[in-house]
DRENLUM-907592 format. One record per atom (N, C-alpha, C, O, CB): residue number from 1; residue in three letters; atom name; x, y, z. Coordinates in Angstrom, 2 decimals. Glycine has a CB too. Layout:
DRENLUM-907592
   num   residuo   atomo        c1        c2        c3
   NUM       ala      CA         X         Y         Z
...
end
This chain:
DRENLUM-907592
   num   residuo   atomo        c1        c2        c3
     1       unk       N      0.84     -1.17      0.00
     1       unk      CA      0.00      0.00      0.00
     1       unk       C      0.88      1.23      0.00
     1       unk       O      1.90      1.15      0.68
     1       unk      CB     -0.95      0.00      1.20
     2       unk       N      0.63      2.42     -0.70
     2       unk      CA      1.61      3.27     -1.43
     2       unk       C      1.01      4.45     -0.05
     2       unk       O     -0.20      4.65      0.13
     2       unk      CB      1.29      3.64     -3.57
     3       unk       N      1.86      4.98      0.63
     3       unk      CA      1.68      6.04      1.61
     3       unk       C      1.64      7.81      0.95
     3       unk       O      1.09      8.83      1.36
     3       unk      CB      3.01      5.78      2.68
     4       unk       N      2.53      7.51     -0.22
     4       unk      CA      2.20      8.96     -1.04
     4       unk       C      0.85      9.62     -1.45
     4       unk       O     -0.01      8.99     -2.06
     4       unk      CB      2.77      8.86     -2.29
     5       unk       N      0.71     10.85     -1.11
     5       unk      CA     -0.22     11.56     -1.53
     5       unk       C     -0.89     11.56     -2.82
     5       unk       O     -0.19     11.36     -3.82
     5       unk      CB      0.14     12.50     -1.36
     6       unk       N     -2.21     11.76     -2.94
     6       unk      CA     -2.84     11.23     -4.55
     6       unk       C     -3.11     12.71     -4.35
     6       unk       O     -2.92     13.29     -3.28
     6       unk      CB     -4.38      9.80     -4.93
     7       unk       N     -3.64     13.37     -5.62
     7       unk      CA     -4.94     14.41     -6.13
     7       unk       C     -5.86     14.33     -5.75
     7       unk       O     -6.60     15.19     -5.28
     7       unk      CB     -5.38     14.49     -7.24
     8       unk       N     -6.11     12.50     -5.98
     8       unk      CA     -7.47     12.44     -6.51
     8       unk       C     -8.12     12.17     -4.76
     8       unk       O     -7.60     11.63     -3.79
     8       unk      CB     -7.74     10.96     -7.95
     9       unk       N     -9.32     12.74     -4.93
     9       unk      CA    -10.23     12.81     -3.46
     9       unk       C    -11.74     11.74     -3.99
     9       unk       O    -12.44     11.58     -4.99
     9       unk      CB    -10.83     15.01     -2.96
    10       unk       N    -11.62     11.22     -2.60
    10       unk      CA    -12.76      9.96     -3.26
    10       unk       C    -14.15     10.56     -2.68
    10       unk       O    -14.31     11.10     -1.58
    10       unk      CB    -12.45      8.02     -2.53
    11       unk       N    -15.20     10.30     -3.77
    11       unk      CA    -16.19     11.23     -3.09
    11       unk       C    -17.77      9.77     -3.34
    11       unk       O    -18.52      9.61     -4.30
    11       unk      CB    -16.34     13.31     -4.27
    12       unk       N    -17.70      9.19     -2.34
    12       unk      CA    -18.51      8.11     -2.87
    12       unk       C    -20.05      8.15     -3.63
    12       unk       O    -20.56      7.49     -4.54
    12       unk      CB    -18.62      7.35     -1.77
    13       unk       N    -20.53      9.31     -2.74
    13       unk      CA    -22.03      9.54     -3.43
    13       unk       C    -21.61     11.40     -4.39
    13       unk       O    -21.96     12.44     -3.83
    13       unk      CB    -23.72      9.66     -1.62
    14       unk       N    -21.02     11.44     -5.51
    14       unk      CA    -21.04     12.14     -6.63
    14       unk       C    -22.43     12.31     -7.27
    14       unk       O    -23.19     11.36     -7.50
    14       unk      CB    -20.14     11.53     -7.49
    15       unk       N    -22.64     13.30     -7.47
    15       unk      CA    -23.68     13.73     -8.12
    15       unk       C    -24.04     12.72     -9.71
    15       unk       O    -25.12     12.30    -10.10
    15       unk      CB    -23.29     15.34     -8.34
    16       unk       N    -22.97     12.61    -10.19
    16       unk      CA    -23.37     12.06    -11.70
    16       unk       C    -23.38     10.39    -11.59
    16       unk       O    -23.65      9.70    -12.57
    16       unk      CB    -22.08     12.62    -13.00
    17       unk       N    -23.14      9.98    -10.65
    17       unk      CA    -23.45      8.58    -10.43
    17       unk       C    -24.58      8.23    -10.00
    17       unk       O    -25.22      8.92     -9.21
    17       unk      CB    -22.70      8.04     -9.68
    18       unk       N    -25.10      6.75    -10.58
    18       unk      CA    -26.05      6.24    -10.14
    18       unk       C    -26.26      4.95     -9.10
    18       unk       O    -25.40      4.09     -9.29
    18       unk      CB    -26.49      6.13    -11.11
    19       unk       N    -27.08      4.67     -8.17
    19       unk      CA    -27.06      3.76     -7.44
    19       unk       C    -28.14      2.52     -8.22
    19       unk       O    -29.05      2.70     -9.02
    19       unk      CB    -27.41      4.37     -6.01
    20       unk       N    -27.63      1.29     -7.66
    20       unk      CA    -28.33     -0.09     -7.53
    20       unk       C    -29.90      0.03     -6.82
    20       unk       O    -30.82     -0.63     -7.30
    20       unk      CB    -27.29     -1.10     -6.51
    21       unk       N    -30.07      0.68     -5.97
    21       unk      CA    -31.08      0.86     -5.39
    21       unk       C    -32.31      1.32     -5.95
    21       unk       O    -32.34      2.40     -6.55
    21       unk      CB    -30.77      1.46     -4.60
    22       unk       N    -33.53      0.47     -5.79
    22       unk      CA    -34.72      0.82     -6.77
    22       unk       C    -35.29      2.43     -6.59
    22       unk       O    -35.17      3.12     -5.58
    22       unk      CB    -36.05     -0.29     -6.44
    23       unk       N    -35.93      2.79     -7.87
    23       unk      CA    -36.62      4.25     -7.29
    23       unk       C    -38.05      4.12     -7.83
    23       unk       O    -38.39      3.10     -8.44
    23       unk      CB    -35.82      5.85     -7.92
    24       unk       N    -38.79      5.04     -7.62
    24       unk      CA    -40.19      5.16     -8.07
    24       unk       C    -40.06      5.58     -9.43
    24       unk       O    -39.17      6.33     -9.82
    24       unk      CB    -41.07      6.14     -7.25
    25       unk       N    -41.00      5.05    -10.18
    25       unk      CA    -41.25      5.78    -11.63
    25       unk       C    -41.80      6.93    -11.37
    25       unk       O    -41.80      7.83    -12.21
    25       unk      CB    -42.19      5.07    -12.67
    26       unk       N    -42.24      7.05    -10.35
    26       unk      CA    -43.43      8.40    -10.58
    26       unk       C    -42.86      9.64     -9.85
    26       unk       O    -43.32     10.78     -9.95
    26       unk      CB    -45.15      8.07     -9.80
    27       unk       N    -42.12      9.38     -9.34
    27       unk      CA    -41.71     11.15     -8.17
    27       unk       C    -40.00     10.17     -8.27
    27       unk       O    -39.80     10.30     -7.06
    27       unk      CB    -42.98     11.50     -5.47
    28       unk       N    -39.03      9.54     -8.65
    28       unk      CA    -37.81      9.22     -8.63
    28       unk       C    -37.00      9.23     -6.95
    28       unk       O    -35.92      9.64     -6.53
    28       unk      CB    -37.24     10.22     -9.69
    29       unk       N    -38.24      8.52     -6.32
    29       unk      CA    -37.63      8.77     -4.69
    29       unk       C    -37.24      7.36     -4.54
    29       unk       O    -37.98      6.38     -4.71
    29       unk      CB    -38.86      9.36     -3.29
    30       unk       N    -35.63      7.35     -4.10
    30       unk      CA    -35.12      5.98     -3.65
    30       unk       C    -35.85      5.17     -2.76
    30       unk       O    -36.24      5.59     -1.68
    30       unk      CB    -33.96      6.10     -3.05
    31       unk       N    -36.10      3.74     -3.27
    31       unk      CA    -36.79      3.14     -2.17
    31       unk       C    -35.90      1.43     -2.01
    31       unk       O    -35.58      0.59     -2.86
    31       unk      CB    -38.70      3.09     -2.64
    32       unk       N    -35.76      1.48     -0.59
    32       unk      CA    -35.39     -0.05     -0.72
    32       unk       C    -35.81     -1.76     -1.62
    32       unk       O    -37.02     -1.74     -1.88
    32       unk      CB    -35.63     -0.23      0.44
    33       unk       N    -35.38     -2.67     -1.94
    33       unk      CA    -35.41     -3.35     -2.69
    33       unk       C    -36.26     -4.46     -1.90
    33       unk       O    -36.76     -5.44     -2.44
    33       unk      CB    -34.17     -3.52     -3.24
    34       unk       N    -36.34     -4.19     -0.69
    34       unk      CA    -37.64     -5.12     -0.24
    34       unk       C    -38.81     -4.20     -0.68
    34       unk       O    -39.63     -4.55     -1.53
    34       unk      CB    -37.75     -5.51      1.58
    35       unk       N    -38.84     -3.01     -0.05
    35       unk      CA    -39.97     -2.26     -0.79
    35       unk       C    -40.15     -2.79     -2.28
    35       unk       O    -41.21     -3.33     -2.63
    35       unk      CB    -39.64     -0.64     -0.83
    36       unk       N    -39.36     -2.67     -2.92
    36       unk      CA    -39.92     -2.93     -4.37
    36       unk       C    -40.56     -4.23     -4.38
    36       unk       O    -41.67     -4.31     -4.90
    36       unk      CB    -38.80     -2.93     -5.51
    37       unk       N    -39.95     -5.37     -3.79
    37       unk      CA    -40.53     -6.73     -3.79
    37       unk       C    -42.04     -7.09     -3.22
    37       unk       O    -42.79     -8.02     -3.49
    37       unk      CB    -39.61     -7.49     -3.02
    38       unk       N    -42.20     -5.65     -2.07
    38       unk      CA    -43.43     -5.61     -2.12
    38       unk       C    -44.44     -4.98     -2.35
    38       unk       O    -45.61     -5.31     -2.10
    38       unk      CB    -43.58     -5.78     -1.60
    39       unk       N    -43.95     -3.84     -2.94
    39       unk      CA    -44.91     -3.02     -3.35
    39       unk       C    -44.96     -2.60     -4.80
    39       unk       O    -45.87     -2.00     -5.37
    39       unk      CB    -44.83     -1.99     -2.59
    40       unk       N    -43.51     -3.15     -5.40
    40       unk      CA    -43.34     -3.07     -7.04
    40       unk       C    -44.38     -3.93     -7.44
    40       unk       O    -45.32     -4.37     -6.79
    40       unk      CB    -41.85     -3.59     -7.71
    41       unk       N    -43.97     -4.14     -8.94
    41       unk      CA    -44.95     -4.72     -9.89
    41       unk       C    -44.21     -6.70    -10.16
    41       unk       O    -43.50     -7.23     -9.31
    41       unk      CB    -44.92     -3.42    -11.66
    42       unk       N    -44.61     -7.37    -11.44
    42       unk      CA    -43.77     -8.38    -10.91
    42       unk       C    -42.40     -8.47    -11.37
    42       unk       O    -41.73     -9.48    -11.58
    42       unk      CB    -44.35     -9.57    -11.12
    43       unk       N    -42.11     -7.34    -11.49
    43       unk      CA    -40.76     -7.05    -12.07
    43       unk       C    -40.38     -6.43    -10.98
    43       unk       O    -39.53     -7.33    -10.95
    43       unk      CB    -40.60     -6.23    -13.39
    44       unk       N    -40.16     -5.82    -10.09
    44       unk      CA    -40.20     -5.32     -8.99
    44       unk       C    -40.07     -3.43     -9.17
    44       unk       O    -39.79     -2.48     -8.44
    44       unk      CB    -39.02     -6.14     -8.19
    45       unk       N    -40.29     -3.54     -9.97
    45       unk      CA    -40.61     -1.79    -10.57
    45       unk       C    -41.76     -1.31     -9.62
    45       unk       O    -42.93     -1.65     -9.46
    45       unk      CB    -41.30     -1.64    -12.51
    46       unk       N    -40.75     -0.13     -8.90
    46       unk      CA    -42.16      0.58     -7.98
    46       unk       C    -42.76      2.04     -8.69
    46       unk       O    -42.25      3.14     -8.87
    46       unk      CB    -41.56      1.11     -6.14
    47       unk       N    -44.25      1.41     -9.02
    47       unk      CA    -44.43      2.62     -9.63
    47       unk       C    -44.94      4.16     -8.61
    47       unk       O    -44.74      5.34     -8.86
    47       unk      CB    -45.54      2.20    -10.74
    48       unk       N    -45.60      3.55     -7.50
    48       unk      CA    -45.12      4.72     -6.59
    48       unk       C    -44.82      4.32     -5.55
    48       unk       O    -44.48      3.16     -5.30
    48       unk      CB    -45.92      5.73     -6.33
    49       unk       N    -44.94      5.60     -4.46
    49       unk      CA    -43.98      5.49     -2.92
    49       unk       C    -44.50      6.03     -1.46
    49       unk       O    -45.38      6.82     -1.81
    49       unk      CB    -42.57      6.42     -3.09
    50       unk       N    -44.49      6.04     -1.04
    50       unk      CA    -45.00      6.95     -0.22
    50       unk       C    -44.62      8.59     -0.07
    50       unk       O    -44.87      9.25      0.94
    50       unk      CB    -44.80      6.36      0.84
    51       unk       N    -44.23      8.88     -0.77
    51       unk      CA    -43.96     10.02     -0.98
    51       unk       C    -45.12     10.51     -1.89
    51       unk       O    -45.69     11.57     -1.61
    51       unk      CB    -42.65     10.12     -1.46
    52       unk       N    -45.54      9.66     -3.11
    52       unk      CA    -46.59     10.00     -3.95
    52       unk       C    -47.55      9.79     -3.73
    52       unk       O    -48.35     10.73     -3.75
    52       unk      CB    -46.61      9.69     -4.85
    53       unk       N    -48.04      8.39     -3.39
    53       unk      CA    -49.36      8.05     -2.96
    53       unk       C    -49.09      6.82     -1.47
    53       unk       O    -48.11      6.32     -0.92
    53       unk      CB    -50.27      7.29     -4.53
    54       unk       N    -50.41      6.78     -1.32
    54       unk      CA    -50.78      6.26     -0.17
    54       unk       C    -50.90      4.62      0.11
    54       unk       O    -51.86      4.19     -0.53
    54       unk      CB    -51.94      6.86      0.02
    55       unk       N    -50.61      4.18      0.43
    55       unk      CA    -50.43      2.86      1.35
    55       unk       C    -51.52      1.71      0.67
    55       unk       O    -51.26      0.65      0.12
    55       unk      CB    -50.88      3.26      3.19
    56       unk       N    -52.58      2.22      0.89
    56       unk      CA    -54.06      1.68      0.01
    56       unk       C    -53.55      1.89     -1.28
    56       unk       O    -53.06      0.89     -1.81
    56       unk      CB    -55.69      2.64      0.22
    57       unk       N    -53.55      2.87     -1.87
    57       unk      CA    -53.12      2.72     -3.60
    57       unk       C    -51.86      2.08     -3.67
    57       unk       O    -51.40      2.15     -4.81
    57       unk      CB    -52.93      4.22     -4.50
    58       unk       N    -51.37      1.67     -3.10
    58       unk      CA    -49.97      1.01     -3.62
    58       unk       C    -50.33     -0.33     -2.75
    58       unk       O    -49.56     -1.28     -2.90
    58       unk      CB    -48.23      1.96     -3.16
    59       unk       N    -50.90     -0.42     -2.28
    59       unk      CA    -51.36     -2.39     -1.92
    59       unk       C    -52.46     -2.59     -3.14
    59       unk       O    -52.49     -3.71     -3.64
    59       unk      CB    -52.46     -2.84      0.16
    60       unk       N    -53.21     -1.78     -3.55
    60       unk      CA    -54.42     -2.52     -4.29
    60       unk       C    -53.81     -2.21     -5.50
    60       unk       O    -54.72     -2.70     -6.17
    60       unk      CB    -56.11     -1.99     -4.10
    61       unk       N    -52.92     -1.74     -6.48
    61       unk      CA    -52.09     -1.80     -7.78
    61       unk       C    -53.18     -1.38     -8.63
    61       unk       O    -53.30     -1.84     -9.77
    61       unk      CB    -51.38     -3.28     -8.22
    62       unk       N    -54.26     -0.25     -7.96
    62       unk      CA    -55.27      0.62     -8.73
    62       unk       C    -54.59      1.39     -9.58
    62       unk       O    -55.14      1.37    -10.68
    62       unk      CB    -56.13      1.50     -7.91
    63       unk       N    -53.31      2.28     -9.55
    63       unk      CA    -52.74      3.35    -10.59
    63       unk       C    -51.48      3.01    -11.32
    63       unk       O    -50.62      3.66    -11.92
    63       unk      CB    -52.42      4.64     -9.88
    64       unk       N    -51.72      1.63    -11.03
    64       unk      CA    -50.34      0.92    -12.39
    64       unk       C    -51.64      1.04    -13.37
    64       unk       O    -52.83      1.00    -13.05
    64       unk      CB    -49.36     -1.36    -12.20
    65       unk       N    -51.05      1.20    -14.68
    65       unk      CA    -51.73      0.75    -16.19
    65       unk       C    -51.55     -1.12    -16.16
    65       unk       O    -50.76     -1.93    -15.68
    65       unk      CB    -50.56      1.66    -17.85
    66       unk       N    -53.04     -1.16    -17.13
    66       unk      CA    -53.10     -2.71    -17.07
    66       unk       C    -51.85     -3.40    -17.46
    66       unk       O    -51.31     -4.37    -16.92
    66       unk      CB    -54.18     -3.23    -17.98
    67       unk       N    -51.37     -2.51    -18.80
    67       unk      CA    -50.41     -3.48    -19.44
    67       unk       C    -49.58     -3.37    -18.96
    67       unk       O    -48.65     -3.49    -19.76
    67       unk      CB    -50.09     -3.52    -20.61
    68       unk       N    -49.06     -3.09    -17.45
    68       unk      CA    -47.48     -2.97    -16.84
    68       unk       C    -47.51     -4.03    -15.98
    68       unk       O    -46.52     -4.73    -15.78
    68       unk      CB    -47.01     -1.52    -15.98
    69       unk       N    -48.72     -4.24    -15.37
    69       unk      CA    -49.03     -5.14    -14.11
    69       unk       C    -48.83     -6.63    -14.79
    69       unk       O    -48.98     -7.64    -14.11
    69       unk      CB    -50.76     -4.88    -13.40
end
């Protein structure tokens, strides 16, 4: 392991990078990947969050479109 000084500064969460972690289609708010498993579609695509809608609309899969579900 090299003790000399680099430039370079490590900046883990950078603006232009993207994470693994699922997000909503509808408002782009990070949500965990159990969330998606249970509240995504069967792809595990969450189309919303709690940020957008409510608890009831995202258990009964009323505001997915047919052909996504």
């Amino acid at each position: 392991m090299s003790t000399e000084p680099t430039d370079v500064k490590w900046t883990p969460m950078s603006s232009g990078k993207q994470t693994t972690s699922p997000r909503c289609i509808n408002c782009d708010n990070q949500v965990t990947r159990q969330f998606a498993r249970v509240f995504g579609d069967n792809r595990d695509v969450v189309h919303a969050c709690p940020e957008c809608a409510t608890y009831r609309e995202m258990k009964t899969s009323d505001f997915i479109p047919e052909e996504r579900r």
